[in-house]
N, C-alpha and C positions, 0 to 999 in steps of 0.2 A: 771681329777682333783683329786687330793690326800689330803685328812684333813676334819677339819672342815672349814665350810664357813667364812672366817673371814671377815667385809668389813672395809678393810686397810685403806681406806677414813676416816674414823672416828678416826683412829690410830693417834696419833702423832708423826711422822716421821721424821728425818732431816738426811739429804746426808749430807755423811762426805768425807774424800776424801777416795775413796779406798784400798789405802795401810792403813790408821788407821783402816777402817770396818774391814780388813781380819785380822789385829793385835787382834783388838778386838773378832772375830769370836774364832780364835784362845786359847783366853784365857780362853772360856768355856769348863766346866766339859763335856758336853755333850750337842749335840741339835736333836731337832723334826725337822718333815717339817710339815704345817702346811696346804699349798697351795701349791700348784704348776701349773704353766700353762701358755698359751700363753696370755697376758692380749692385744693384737693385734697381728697381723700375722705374726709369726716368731717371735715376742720378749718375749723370757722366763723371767715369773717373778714367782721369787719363794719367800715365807715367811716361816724362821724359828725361833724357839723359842729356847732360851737354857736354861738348866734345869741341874738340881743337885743330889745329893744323898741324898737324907732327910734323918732325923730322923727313927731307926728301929722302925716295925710295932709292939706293945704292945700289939693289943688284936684284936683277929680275928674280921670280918665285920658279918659274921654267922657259921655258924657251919660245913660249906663244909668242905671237904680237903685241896680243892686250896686254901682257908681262913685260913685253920691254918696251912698250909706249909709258907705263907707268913707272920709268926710271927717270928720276928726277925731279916727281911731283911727290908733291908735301901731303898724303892721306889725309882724311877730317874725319877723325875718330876718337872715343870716350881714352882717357886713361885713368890712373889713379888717382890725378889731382881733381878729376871731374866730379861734379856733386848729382843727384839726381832728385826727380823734383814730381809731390806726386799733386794735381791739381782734381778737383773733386768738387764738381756742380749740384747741388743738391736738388733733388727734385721739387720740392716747395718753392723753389726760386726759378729753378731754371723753364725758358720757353721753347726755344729750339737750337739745333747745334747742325753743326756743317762739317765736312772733314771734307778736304779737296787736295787732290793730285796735286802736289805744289806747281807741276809743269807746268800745268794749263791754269795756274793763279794767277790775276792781273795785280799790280801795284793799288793801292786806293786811288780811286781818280781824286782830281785837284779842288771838287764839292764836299771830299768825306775829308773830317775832320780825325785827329786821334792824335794820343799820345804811347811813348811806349816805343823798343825798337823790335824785340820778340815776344814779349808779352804786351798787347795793343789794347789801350782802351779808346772807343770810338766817342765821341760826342757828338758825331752827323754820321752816316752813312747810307748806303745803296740798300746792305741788306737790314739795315734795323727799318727804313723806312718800306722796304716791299714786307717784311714780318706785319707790321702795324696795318698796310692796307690788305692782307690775304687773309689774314687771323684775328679770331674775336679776344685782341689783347688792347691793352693802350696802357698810357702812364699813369691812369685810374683805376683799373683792370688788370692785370692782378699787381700795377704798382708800376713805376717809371722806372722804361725797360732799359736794361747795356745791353751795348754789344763790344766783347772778348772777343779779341786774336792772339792765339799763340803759331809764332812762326816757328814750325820747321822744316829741316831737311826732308823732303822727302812728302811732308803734308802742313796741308793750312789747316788750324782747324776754328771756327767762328761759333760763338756761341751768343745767343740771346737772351738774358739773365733778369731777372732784378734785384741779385746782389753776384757781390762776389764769390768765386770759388773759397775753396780751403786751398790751403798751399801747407803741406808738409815738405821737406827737407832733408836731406841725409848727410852725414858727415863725410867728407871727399878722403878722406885721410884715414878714414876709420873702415868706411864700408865699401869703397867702391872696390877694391881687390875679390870681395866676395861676391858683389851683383855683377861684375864682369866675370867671372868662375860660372855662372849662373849663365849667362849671355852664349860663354861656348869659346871664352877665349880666356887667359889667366895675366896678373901681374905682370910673370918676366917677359911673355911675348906677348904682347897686345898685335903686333900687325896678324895674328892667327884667327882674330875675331870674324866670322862669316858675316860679315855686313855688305848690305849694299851703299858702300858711300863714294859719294864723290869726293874729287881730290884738286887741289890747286897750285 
């Protein structure tokens, strides 16, 4: 399990159809992962948040170095207008899934095909073709497979499919003051949030 504990039960959540979730995915600055994991045996469900580049930092938190190196850089962090996004692989579909240290993720090379900018659907790839040769699956077996990317901060995560996730949704306006409350940070001061995020 990767994140903070969030329990998404409490979350207000509505499935949308999956092509608008990934559109939507898509059109964030940047996103967290927040959760990740099997929520039953074999079904990946992952929760992420998207977040922005805020306002530059004006005045150190204390008197460290890391404090005052980070005066003038813009944090990339969730706020209120953030929406959060829960994606959910089901196990009758899904083959394998990947979660990678975003440091050490390479770019797709110039063979693998895909569309998408953080929600990726491939149409060629590295890893859908070593799945097919290492695994007794194929596009007749249990069905013609995808391969998912969703980019984030902090992790890639790659999935093996033969259909789409679910994509639930939360309302940015409605909910995010209370799943940030939750996180360890609240409304009026979001730079209080214990994250590890990078800045620009």
């Amino acid at each position: 399990m990767v994140g903070r504990s969030i329990d998404s039960e409490e979350i207000s959540l509505q499935q949308i159809d999956w092509t608008e979730g990934a559109r939507r995915i898509d059109e964030c600055q940047y996103l967290f992962v927040e959760k990740i994991g099997e929520s039953e045996e074999l079904t990946l469900d992952i929760l992420i948040v998207e977040a922005k580049a805020q306002a530059p930092i004006t005045v150190a938190k204390n008197d460290s170095q890391v404090e005052r190196l980070k005066v003038g850089a813009c944090p990339i962090e969730p706020d209120p207008t953030c929406g959060f996004f829960r994606l959910i692989f089901e196990q009758r579909h899904m083959v394998a899934y990947m979660v990678s240290n975003e440091s050490y993720s390479r770019y797709p090379e110039p063979s693998e095909e895909f569309s998408g900018k953080l929600f990726r659907i491939f149409s060629r790839s590295q890893l859908l073709e070593f799945t097919k040769r290492t695994s007794n699956v194929s596009d007749q077996h249990p069905g013609k497979l995808q391969h998912y990317q969703v980019v984030c901060e902090n992790h890639i995560i790659n999935v093996i499919s033969t259909a789409p996730p679910s994509i639930l949704v939360s309302s940015p306006q409605r909910d995010a003051a209370r799943m940030l409350a939750q996180l360890g940070g609240s409304q009026a001061d979001l730079e209080d949030i214990p994250r590890r995020r990078s800045s620009v």
